[in-house]
DSSP file (Angstrom, degrees, kcal/mol; ACC not computed):
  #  RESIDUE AA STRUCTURE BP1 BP2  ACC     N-H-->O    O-->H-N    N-H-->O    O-->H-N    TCO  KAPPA ALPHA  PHI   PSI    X-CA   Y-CA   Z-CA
    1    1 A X     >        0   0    0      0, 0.0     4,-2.5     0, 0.0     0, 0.0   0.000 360.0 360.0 360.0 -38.3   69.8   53.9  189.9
    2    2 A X  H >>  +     0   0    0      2,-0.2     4,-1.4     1,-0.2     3,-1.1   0.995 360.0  58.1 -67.5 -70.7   69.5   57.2  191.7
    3    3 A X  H 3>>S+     0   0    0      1,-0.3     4,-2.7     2,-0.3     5,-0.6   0.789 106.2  52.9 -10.2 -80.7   68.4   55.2  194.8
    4    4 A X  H 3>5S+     0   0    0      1,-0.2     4,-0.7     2,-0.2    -1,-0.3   0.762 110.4  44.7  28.7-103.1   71.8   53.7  194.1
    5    5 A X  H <X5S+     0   0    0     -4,-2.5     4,-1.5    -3,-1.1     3,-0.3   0.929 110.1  50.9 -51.5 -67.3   73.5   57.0  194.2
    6    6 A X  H  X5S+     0   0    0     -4,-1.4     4,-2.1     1,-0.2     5,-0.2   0.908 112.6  48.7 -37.7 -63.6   71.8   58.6  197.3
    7    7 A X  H  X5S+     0   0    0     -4,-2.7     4,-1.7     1,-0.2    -1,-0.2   0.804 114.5  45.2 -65.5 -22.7   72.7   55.2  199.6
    8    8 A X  H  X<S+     0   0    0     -4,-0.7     4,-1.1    -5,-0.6     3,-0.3   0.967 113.8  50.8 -62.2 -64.0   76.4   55.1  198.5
    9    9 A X  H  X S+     0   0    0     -4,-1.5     4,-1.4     1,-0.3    -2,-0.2   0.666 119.0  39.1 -42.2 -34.7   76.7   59.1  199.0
   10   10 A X  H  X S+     0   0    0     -4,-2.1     4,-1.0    -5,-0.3    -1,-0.3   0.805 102.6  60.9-121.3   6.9   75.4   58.8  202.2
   11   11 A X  H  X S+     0   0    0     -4,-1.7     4,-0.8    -3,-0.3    -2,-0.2   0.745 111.8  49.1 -64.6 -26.3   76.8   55.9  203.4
   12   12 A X  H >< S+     0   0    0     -4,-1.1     3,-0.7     2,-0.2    -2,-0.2   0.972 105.7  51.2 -33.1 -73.6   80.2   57.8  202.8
   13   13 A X  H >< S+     0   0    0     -4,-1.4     3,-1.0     1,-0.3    -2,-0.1   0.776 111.7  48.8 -58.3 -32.2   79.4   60.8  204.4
   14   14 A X  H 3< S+     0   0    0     -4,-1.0    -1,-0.3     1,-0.2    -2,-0.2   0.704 112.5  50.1 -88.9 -15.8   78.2   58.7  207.8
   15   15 A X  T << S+     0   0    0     -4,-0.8    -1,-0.2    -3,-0.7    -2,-0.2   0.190  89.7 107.6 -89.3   6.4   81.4   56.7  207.7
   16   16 A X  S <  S-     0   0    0     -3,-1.0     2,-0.5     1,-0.1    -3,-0.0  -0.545  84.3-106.6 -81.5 169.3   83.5   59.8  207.5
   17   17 A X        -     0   0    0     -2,-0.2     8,-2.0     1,-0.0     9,-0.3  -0.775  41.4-165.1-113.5 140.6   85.3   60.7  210.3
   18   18 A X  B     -A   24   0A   0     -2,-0.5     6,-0.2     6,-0.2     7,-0.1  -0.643  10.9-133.6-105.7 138.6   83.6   63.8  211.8
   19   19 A X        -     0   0    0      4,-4.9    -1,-0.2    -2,-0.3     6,-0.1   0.292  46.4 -86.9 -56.3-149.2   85.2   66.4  214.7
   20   20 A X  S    S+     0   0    0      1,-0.1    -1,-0.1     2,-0.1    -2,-0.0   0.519 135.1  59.5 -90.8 -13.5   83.2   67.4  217.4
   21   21 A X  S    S-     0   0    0      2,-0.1    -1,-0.1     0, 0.0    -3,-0.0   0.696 117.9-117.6 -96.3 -36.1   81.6   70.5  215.5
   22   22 A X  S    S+     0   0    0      1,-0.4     2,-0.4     2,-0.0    -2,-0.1   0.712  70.7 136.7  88.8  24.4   80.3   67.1  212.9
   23   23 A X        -     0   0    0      1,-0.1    -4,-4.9     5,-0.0    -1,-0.4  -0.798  63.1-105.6-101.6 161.2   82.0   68.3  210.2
   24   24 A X  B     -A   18   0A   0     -2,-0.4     4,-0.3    -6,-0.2    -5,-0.3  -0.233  28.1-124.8 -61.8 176.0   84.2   65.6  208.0
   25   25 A X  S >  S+     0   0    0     -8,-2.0     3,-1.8     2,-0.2     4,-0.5   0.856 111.7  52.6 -20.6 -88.5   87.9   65.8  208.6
   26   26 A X  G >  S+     0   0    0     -9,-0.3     3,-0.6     1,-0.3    -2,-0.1   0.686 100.2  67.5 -58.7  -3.9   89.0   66.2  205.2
   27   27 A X  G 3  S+     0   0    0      1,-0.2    -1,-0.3   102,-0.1   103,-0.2   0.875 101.3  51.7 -78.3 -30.5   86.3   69.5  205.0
   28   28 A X  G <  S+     0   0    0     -3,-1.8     2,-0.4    -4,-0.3    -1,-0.2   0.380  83.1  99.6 -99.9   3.1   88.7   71.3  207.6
   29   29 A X    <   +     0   0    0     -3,-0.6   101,-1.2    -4,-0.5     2,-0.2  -0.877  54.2 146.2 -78.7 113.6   91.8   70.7  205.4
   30   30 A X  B >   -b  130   0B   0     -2,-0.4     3,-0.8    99,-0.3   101,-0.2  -0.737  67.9 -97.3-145.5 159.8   92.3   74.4  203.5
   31   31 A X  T 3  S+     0   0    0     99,-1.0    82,-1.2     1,-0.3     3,-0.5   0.226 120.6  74.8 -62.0   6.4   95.2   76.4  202.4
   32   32 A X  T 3  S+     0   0    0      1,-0.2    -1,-0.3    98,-0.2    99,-0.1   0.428  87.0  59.6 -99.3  -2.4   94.7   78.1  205.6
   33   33 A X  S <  S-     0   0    0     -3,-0.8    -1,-0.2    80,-0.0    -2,-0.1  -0.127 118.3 -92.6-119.3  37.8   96.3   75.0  207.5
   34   34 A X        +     0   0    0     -3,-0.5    80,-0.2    79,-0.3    -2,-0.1   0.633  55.9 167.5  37.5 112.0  100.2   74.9  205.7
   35   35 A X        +     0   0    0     78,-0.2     2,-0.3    -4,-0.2    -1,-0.1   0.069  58.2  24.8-121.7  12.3   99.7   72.8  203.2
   36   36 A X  S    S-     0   0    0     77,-0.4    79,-4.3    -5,-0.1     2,-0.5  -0.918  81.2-106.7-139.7 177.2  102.9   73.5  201.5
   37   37 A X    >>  -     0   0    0     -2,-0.3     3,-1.9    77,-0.2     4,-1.7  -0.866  19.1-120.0-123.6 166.7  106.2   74.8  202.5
   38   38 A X  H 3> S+     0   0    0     -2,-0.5     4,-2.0     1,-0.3     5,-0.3   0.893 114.4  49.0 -60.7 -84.0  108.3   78.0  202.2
   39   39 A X  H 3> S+     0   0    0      1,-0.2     4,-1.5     2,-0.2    -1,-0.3   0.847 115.8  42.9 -24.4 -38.8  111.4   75.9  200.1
   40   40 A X  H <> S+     0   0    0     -3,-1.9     4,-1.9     1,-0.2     3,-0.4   0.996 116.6  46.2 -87.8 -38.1  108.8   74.3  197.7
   41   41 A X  H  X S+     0   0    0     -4,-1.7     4,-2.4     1,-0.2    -1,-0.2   0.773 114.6  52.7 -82.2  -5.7  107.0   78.1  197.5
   42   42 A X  H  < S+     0   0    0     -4,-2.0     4,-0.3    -5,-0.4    -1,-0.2   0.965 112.3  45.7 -54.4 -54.5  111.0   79.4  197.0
   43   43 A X  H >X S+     0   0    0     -4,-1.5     3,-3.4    -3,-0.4     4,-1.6   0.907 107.5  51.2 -62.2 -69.4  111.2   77.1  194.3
   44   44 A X  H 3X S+     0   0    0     -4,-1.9     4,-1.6    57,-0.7     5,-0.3   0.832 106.5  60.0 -27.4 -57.9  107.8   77.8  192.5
   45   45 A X  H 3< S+     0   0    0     -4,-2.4     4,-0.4    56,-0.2    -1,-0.3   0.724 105.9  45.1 -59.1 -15.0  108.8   81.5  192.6
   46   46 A X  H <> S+     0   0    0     -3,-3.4     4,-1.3    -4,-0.3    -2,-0.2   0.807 120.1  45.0 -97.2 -27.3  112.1   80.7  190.4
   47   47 A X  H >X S+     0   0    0     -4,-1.6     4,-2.1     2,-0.2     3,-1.0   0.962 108.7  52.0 -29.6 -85.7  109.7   78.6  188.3
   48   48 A X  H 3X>S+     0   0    0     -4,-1.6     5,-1.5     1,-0.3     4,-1.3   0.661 112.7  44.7-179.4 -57.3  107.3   81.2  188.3
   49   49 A X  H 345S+     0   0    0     -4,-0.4    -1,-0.3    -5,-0.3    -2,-0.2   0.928 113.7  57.4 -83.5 -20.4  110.1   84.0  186.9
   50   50 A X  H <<5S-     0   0    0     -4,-1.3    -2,-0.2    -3,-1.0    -1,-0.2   0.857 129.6  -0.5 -36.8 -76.4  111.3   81.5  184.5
   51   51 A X  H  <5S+     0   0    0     -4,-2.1    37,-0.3    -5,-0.1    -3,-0.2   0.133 133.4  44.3-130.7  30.1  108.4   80.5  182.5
   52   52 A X  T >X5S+     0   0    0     -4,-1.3     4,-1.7    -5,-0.2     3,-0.6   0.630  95.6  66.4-129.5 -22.9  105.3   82.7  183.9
   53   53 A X  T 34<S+     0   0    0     -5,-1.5    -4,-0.1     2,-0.2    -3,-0.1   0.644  83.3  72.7 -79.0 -20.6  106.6   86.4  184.4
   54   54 A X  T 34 S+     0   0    0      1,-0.2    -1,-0.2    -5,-0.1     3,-0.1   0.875 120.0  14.5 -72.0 -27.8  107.1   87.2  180.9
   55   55 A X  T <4 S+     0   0    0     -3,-0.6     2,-0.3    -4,-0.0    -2,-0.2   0.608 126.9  56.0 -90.3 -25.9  102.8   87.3  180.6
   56   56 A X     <  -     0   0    0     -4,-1.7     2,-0.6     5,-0.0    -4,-0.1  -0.799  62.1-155.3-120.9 140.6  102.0   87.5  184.0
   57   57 A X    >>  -     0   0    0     -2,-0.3     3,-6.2    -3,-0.1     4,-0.6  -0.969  34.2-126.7 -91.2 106.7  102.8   89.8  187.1
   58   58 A X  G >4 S+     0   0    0     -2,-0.6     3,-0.7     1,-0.3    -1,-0.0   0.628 108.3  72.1 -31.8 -30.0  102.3   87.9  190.1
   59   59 A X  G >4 S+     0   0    0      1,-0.2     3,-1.2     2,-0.1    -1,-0.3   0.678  84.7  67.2 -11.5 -46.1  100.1   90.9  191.0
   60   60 A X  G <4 S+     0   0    0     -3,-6.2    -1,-0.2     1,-0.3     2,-0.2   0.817  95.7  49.9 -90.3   8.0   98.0   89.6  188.7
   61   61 A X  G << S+     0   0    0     -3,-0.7    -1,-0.3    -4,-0.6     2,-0.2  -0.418  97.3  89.0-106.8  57.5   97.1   86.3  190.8
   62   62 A X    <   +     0   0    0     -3,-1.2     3,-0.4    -2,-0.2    48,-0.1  -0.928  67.6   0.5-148.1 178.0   96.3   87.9  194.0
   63   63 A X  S >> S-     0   0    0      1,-0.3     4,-2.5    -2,-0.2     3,-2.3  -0.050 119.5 -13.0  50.9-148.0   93.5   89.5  196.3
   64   64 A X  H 3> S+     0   0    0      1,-0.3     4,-3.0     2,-0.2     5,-0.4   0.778 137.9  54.5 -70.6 -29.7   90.4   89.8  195.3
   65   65 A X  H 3> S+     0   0    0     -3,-0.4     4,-0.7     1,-0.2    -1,-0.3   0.755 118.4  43.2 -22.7 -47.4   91.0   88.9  191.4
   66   66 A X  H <> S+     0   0    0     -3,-2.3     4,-1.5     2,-0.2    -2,-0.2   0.710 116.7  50.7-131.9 -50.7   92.8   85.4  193.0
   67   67 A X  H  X S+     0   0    0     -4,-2.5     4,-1.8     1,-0.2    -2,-0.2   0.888 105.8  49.7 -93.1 -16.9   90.0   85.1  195.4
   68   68 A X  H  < S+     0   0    0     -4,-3.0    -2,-0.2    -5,-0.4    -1,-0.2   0.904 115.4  44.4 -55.4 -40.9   87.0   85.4  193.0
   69   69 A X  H  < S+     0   0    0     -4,-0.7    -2,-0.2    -5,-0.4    -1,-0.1   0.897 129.0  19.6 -64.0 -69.2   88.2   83.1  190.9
   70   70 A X  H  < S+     0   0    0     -4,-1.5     2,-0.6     2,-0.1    61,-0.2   0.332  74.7 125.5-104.8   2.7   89.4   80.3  193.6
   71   71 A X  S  < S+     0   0    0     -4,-1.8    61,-0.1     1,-0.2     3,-0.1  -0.798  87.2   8.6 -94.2 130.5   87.9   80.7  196.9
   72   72 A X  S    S+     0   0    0     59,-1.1    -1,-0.2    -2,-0.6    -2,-0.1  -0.429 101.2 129.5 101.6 -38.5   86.2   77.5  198.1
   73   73 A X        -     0   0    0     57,-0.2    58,-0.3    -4,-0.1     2,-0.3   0.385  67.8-108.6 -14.1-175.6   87.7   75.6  195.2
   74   74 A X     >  -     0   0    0     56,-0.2     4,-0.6    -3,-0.1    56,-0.3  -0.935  22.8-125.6-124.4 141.8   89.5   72.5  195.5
   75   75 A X  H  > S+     0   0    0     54,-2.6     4,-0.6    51,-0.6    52,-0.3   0.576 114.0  68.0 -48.5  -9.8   93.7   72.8  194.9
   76   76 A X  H  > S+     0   0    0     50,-0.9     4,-2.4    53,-0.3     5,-0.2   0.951  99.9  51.5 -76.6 -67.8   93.2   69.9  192.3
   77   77 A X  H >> S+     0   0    0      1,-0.2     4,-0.9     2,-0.2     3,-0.9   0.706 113.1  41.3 -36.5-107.6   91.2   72.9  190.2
   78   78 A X  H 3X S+     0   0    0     -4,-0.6     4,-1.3     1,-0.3     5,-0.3   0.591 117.7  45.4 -41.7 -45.6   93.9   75.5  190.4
   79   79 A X  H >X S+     0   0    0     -4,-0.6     4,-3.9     2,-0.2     3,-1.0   0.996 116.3  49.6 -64.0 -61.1   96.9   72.7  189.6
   80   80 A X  H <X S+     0   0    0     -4,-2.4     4,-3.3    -3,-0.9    -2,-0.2   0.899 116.5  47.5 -21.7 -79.0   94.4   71.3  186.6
   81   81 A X  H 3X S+     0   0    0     -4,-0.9     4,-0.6     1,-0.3    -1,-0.3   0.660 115.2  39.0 -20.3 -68.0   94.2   75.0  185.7
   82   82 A X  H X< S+     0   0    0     -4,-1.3     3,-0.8    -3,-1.0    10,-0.3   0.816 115.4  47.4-140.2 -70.9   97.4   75.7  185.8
   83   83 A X  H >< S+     0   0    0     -4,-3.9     9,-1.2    -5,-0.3     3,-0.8   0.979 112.0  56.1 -74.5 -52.7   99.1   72.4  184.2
   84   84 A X  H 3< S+     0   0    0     -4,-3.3    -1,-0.2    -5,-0.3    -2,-0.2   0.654 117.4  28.2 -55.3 -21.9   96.4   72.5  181.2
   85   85 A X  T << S+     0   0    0     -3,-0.8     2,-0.2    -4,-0.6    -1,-0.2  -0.232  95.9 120.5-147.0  60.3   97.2   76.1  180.0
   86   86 A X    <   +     0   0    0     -3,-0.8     6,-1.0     1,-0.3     8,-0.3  -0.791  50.6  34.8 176.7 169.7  100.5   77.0  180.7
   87   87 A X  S >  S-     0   0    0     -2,-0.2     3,-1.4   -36,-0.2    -1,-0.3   0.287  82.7-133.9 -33.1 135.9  102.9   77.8  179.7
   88   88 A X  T 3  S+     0   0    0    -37,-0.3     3,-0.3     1,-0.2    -2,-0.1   0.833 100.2  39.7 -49.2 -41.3  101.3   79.4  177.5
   89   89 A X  T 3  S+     0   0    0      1,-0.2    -1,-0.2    -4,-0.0     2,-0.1   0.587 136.0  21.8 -82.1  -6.5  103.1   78.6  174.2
   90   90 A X  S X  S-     0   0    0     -3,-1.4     3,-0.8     2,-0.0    -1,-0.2  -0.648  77.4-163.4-159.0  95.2  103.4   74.7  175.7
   91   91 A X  T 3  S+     0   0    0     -3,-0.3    -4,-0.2     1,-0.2    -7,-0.1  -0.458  73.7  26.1 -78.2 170.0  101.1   73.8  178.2
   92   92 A X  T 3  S+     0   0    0     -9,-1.2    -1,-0.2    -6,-1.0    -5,-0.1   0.058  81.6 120.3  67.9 -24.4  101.9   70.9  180.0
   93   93 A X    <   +     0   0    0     -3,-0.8    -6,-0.1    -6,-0.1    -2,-0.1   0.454  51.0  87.8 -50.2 -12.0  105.4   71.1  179.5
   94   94 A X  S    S-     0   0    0     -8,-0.3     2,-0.1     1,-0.2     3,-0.0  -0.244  81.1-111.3 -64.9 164.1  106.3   71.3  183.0
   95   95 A X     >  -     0   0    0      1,-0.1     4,-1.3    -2,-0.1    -1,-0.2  -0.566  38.0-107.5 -88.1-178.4  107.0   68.3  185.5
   96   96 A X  H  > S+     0   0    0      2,-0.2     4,-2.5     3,-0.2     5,-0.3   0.697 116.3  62.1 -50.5 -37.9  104.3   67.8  188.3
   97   97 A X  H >> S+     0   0    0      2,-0.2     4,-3.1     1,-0.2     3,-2.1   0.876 104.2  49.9 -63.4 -79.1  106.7   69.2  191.1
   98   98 A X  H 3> S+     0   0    0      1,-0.3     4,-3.1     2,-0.2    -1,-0.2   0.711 103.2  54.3 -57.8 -14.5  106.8   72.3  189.3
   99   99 A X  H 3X S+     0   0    0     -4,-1.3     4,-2.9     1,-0.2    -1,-0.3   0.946 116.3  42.6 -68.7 -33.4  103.2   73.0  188.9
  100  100 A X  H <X S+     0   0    0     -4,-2.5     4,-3.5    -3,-2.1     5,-0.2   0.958 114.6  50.1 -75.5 -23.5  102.8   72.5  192.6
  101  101 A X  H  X S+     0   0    0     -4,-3.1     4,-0.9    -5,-0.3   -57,-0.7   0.876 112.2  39.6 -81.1 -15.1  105.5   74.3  193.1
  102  102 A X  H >X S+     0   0    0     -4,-3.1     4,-1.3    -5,-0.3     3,-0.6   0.915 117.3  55.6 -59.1 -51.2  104.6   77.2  191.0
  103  103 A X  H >X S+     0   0    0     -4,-2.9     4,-4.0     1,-0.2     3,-0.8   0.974 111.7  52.2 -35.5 -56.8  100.5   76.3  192.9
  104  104 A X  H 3X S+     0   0    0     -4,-3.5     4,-2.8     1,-0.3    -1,-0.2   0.916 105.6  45.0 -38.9 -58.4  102.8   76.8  196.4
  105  105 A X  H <X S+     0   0    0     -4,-0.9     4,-0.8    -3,-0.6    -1,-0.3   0.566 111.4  56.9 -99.0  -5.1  104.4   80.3  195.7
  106  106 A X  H <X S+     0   0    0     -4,-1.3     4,-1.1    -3,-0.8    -1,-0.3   0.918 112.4  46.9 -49.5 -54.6  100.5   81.4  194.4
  107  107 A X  H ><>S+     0   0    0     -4,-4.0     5,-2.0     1,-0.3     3,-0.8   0.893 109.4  47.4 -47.4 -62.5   99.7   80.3  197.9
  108  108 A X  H ><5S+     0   0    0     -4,-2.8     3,-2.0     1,-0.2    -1,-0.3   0.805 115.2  45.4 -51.3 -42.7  102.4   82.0  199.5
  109  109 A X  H 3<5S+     0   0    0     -4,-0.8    -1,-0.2     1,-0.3    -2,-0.2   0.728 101.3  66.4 -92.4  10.0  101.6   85.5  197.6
  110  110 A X  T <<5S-     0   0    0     -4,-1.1    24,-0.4    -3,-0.8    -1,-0.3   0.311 126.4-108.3 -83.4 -15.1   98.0   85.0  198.3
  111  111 A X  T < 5 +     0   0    0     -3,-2.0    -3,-0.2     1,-0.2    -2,-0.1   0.765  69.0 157.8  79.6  18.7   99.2   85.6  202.2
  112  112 A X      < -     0   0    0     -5,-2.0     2,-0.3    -8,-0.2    -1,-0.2  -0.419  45.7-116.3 -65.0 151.3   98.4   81.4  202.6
  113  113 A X        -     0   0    0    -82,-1.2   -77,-0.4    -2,-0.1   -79,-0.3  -0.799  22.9-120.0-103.8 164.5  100.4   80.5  205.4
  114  114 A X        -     0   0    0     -2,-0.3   -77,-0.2   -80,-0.2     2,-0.1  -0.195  27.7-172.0 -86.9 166.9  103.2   78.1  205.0
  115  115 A X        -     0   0    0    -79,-4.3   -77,-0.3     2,-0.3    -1,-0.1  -0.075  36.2 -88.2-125.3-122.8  103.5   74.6  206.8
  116  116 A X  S    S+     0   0    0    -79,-0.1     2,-0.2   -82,-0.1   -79,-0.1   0.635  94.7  57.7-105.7 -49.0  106.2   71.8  207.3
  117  117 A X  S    S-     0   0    0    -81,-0.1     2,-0.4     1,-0.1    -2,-0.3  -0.453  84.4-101.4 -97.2 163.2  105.6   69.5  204.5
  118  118 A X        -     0   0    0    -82,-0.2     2,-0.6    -2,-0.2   -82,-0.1  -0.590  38.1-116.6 -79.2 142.5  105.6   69.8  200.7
  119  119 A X        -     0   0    0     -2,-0.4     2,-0.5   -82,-0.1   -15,-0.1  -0.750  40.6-118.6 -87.2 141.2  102.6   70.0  199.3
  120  120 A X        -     0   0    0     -2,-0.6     6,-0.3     1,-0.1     5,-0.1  -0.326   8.8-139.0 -87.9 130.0  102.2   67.0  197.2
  121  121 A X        +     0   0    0     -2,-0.5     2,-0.4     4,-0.1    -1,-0.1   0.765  67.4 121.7 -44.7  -7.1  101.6   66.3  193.4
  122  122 A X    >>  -     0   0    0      1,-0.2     4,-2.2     2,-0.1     3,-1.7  -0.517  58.3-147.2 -61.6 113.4   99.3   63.7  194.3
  123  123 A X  H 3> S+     0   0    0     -2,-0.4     4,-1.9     1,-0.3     5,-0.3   0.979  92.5  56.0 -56.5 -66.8   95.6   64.3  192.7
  124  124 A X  H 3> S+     0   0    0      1,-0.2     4,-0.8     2,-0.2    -1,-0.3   0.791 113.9  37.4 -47.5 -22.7   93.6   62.8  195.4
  125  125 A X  H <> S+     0   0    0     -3,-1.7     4,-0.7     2,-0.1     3,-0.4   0.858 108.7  56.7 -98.5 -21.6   95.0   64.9  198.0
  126  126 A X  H >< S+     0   0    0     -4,-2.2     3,-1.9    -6,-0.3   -50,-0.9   0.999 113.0  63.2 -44.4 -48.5   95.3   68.4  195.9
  127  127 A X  H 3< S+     0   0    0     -4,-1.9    -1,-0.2   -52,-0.3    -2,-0.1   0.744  99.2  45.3 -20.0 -56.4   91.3   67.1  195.8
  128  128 A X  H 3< S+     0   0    0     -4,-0.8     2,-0.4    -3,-0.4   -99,-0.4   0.089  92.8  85.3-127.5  46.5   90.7   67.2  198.7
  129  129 A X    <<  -     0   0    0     -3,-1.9   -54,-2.6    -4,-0.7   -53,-0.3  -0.989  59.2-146.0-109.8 127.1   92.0   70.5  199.9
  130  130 A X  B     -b   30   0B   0   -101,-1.2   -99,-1.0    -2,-0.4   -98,-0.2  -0.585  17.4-123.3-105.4 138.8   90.0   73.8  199.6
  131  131 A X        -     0   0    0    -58,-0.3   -59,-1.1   -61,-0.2   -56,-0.0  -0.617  24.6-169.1 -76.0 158.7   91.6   77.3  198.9
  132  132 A X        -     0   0    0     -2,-0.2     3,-0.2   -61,-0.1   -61,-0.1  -0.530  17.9-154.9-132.7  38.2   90.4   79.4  201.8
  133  133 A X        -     0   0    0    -63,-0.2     2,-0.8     1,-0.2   -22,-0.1   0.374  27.2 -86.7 -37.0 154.9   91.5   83.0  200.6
  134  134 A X        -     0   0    0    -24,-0.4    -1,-0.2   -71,-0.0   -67,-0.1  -0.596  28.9-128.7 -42.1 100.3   92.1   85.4  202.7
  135  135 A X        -     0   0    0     -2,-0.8     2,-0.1    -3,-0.2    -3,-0.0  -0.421  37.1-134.6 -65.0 151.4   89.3   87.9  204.1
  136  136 A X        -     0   0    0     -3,-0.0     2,-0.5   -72,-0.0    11,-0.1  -0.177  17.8 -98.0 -96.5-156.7   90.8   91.1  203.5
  137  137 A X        -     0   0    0      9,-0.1    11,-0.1    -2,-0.1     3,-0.0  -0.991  29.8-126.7-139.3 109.8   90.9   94.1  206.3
  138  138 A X        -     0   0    0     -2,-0.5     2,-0.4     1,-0.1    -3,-0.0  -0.385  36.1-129.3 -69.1 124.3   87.9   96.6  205.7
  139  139 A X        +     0   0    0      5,-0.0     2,-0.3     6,-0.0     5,-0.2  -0.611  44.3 158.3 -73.5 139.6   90.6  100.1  205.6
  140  140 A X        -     0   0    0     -2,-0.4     3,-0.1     1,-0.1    -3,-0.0  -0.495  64.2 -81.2-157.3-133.8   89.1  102.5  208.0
  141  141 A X  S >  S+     0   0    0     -2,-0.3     3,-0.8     2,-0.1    -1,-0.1   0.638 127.2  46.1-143.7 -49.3   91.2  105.5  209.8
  142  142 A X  T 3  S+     0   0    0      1,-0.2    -1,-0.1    -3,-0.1    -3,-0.0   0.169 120.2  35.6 -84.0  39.5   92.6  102.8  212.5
  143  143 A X  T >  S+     0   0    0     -3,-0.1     3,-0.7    -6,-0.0     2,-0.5   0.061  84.0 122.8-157.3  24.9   93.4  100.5  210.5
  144  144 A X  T <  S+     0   0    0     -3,-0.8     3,-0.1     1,-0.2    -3,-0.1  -0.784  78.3  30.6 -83.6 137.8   94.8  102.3  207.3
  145  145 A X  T 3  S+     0   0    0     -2,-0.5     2,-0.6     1,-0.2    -1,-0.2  -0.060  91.4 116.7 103.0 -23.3   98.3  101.2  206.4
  146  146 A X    <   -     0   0    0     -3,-0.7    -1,-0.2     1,-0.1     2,-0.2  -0.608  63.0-127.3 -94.4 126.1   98.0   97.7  207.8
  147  147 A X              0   0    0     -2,-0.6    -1,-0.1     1,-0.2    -3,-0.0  -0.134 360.0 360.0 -65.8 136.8   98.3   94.8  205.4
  148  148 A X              0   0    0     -2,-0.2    -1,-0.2   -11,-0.1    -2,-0.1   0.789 360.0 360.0 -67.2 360.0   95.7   92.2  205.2
């Protein structure tokens, strides 16, 4: 059965399609590439003051707290997350749009950059997109004041 498993797994991986660097396609898909846009992350933020501010500061989902947690992840984990325990007094209770669109305006205060498109409720592609956090800016005497 393992046998199996190996020859499937890597009959995938040699029939994905690879760049020039040989990495897959879908590996280079991150929050670093717009994967949502500034209306859906508008929308997520009125969401977001609605049913999330009354426990939460948006504070408290960013930098390194926001990237400890979620860098390298997949956006399917963080929506999952997100649609399974909250609101808090009724999880789930939201549609699909607005957990991405709340997921979006995380992105957005996370310093993700925005794109074109919405990002979609769909699992399989939240799946196969990876949070990318932000590196943050080592402060040093030129570079104190400047945001990361």
């Amino acid at each position: 059965m393992r046998y199996w498993l190996f020859a499937a797994t890597a009959a995938i991986l040699i029939a994905a399609p690879r760049d020039a660097a040989g990495q897959t396609k879908s590996a280079r898909i991150t929050t670093r590439t717009g994967v949502y846009n500034l209306t859906q992350a508008t929308r997520g933020q009125d969401v977001y003051a609605g049913y999330c501010k009354t426990c939460h500061t948006p504070q408290s989902h960013t930098g390194a707290v926001f990237n400890a947690t979620w860098n390298g992840r997949t956006l399917f984990d963080l929506y999952a997350f997100i649609r399974d325990r909250m609101p808090k007094n009724e999880p789930g209770s939201l549609s699909d749009q607005e957990y991405v669109d709340v997921m979006s305006y995380l992105l957005r205060i996370n310093q993700m950059p925005a794109g074109r498109t919405e990002l979609p409720s769909d699992s399989a592609r939240l799946v196969s997109i990876r949070i990318q956090a932000r590196t943050p800016i080592k402060v040093t005497k030129t570079t104190k004041g400047i945001a990361p």
